[in-house]
C-alpha positions in Angstrom: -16.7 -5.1 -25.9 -19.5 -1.9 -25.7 -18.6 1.3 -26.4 -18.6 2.6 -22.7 -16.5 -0.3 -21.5 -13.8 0.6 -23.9 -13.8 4.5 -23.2 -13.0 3.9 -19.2 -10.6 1.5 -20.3 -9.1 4.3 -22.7 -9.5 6.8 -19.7 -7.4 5.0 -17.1 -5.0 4.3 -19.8 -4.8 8.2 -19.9 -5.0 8.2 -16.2 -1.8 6.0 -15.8 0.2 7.9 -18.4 0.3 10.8 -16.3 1.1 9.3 -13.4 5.0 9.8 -11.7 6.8 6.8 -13.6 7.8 5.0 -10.3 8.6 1.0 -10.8 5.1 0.3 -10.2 3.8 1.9 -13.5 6.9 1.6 -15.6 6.3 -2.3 -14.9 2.5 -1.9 -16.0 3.7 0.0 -19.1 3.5 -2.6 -21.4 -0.3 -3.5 -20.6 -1.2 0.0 -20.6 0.7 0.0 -24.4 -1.5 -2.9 -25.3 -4.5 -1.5 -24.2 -4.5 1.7 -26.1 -3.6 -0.4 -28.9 -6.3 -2.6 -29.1 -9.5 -0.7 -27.7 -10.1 1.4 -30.6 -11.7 4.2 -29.0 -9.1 7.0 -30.2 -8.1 7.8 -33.7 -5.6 5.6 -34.7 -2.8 8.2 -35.3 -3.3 9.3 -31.8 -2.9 5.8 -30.4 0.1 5.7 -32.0 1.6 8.4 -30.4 0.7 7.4 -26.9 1.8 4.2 -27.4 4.9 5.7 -28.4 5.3 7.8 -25.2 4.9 4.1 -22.8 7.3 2.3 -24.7 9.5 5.9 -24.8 9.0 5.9 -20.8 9.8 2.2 -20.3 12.7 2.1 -22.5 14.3 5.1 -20.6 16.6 5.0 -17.9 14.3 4.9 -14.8 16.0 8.2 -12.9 15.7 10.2 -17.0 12.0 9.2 -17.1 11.7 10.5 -13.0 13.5 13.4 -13.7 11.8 14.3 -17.3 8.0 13.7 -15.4 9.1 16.2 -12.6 10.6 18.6 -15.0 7.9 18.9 -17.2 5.0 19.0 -14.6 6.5 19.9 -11.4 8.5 23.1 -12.7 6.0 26.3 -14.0 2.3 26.7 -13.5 1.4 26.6 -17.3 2.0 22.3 -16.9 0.9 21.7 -13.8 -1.8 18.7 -13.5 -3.7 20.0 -10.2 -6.3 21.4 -12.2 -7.6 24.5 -10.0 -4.1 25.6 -10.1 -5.4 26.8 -13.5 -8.4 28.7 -12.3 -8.2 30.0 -8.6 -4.6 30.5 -8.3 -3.4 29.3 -4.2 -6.5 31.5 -3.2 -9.7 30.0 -0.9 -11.7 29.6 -3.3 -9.5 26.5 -4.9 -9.9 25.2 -1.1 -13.7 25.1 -1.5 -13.4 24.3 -5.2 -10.9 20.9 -4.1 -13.9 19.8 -1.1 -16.8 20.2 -3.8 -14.8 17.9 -6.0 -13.9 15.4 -3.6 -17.8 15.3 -2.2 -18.6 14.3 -5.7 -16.1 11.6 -5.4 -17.2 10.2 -2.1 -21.1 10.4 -3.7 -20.3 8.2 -6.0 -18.6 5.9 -3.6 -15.0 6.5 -4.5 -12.7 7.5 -2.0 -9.3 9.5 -2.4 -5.7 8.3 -1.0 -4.4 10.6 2.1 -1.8 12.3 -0.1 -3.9 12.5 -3.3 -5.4 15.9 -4.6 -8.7 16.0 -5.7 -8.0 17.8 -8.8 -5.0 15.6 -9.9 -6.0 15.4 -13.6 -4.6 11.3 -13.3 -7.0 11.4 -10.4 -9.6 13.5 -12.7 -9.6 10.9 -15.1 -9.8 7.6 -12.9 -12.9 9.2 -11.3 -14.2 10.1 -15.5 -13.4 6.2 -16.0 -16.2 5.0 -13.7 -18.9 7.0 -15.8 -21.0 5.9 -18.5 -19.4 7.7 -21.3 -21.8 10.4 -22.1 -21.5 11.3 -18.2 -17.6 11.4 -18.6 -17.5 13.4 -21.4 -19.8 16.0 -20.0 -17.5 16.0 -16.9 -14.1 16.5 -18.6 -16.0 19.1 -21.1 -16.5 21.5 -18.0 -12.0 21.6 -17.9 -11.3 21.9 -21.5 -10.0 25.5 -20.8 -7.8 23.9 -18.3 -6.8 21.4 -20.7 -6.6 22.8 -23.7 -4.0 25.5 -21.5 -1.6 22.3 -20.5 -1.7 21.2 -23.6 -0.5 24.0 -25.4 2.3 25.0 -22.7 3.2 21.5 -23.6 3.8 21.6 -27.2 5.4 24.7 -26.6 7.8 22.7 -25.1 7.6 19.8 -27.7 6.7 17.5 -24.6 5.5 13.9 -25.7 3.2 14.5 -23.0 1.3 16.5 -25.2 -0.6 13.6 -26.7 -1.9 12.8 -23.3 -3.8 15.7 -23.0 -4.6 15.5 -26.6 -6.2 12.4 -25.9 -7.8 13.8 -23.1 -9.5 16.6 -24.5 -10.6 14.5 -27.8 -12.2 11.9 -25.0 -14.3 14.8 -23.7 -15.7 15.6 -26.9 -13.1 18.6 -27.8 -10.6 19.5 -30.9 -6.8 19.8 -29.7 -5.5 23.0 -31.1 -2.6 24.6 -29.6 -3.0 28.0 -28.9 0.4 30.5 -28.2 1.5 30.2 -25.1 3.2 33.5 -23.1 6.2 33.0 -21.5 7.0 32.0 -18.1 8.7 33.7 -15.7 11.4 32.2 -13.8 10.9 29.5 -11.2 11.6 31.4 -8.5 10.3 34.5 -9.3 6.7 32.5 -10.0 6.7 31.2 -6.8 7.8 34.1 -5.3 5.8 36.0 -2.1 4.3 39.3 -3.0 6.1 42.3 -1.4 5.5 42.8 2.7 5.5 46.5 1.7 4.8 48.6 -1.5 7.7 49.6 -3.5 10.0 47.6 -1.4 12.5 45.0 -2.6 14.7 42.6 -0.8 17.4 44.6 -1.6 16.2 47.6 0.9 14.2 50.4 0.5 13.7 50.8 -3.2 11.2 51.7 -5.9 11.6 49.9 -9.4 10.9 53.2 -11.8 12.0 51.7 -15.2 15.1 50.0 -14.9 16.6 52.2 -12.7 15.8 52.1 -8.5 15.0 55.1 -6.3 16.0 55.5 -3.1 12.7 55.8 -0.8 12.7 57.9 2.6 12.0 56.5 5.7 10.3 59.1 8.0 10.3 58.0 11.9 7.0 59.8 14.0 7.6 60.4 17.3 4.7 58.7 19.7 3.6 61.0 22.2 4.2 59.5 25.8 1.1 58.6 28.2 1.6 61.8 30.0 1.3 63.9 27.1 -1.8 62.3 25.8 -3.7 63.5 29.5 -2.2 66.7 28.8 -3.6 67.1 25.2 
């Protein structure tokens, strides 16, 4: 087997690893298992460990391994697997980013589900696993910010996940080195809307000044009627 066959085999491994553990993949786990096992185009030690994490997930109760996926990459920003998330935020420019990406999809002839994101990293990597492997490499080198970024917030939270994207950013040519990771706000408050106005909080007209609010005063302006418009 050539070197190229055996790193798209290694990325759709990767690809499938990261995927929501529904009955379809748990039941492919143990093919998955055996593929990383035998293609030899990781470091052994880090086989290991993602062999570990498929027979972890297919040993598990299915609900735990559901409800362990969605917890760590469903919950916070810092995991999240839609890429862009990472570098434009909700704004437009992820919009135009997500159509580039999926043009150079359909240019090579592949062609996304209705309810998949272009920048999926599962998705990322089945599109990297249809490239020569010089190609691929180049590719995934242009997220290793983005990746390098996931995997820290996930060995932060001692995730097994975290040798996924280990994996990952070894296959396009990187070292992974967890760098410190800030905290996260809250769930809520991360998701939260931005203020409608300045200095106002849900809680009425108020104006955070160190820990302590201040009342703000609301001034009313009289509108002049029609009549005393003509007259002015």
């Amino acid at each position: 087997m050539d070197r190229d066959h055996r790193h798209r085999r290694m990325l759709r491994a990767l690809s499938a690893l990261l995927q929501y553990p529904d009955a379809r993949l748990r039941s492919a786990l143990p093919e998955i298992a055996a593929a990383l096992d035998g293609e030899r185009a990781l470091p052994r030690s880090r086989s290991a460990e993602l062999v570990a994490l498929a027979q972890r997930i297919a040993a598990a109760d299915p609900y735990d391994a559901e409800a362990d996926y969605v917890d760590t990459f469903d919950r916070g920003r810092a995991t999240s697997l839609q890429v862009f998330e990472h570098v434009h935020g909700d704004s437009r420019e992820r919009g135009a980013a997500l159509v580039d990406l999926r043009t150079t999809y359909e240019r090579a002839g592949l062609r996304l589900a209705p309810d998949e994101m272009p920048d999926h990293l599962p998705v990322i990597l089945q599109f990297a696993s249809t490239q020569p492997e010089r190609t691929a490499r180049e590719f995934l080198g242009e997220l290793l910010h983005v990746l390098r970024s996931i995997f820290s917030a996930l060995v932060a939270r001692q995730s097994p996940y975290a040798s996924v994207l280990a994996a990952t950013i070894e296959a396009a040519g990187g070292s992974a080195e967890a760098a410190p990771v800030a905290a996260e706000p809250a769930l809520d408050d991360a998701w939260a809307e931005p203020p409608a106005f300045d200095g106002c909080s849900v809680q009425g007209q108020a104006r955070t000044r160190g820990l302590t609010r201040e009342p703000q005063p609301i001034q009313f302006v009289r509108k002049p009627s029609l009549s005393e418009g003509v007259k002015a």
